[in-house]
C-alpha positions as CSV (number, residue, x, y, z in Angstrom):
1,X,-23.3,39.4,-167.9
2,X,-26.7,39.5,-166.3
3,X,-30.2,40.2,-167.4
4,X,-33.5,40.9,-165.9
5,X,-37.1,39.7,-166.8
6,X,-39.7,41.9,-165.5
7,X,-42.4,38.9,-164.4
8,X,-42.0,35.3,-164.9
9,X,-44.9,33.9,-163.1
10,X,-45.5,36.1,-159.9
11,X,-41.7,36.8,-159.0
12,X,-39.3,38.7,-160.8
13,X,-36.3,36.9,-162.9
14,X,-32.7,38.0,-162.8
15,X,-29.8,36.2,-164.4
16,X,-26.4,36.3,-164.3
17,X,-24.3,34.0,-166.0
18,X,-21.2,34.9,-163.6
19,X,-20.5,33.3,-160.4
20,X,-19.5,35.2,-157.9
21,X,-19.0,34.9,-153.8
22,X,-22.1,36.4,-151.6
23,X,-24.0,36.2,-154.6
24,X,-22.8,40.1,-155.6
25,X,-24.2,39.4,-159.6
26,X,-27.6,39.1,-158.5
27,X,-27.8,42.1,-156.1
28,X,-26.4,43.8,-158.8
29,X,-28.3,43.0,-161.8
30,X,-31.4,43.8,-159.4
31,X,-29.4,47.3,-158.5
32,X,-28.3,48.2,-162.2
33,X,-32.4,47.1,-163.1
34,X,-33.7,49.9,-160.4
35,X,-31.3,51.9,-160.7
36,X,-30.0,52.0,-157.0
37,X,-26.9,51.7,-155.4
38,X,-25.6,47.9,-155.1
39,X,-25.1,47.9,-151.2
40,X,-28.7,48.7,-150.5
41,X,-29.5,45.0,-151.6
42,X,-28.5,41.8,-150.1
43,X,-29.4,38.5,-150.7
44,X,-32.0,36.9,-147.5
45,X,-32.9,34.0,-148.4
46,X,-31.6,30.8,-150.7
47,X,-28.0,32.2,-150.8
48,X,-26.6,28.2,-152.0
49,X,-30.0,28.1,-153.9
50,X,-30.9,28.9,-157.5
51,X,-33.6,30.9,-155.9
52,X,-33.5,33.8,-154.0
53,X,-35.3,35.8,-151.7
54,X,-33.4,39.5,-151.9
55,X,-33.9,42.5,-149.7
56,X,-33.7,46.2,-151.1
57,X,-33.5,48.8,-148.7
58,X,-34.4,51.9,-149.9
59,X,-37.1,54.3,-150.0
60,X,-40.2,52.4,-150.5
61,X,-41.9,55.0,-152.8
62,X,-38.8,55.1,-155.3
63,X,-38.7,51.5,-155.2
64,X,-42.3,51.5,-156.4
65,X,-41.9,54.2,-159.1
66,X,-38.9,52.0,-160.4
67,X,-40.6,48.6,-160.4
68,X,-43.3,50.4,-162.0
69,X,-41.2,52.2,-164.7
70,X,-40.0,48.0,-165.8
């Protein structure tokens, strides 16, 4: 199960209450959120940490229409 907070602070909230290798529940709960394909994100930063620094590669105009639509 996983959910997503638009803003907590000034960084996005995702959580999963799975845990998974490679972190795949968080790329995915961001994915499912945007509505983009799970292998276009990727975890960069904090992988053993409870924070995380992900990277979405995608176009950057749909990914700024979908952040905007949350």
């Amino acid at each position: 199960m996983s959910f997503w907070r638009p803003v907590e602070g000034t960084r996005p909230r995702i959580g999963v209450t799975e845990a998974t290798e490679d972190d795949r529940a968080a790329c995915a709960a961001l994915a499912q959120a945007l509505d983009i394909k799970p292998a276009t994100v990727s975890v960069t930063q904090g992988a053993a940490s409870r924070d995380k620094t992900l990277l979405v590669v995608t176009d950057a105009t749909l990914l700024a229409a979908r952040l905007e639509a949350l």
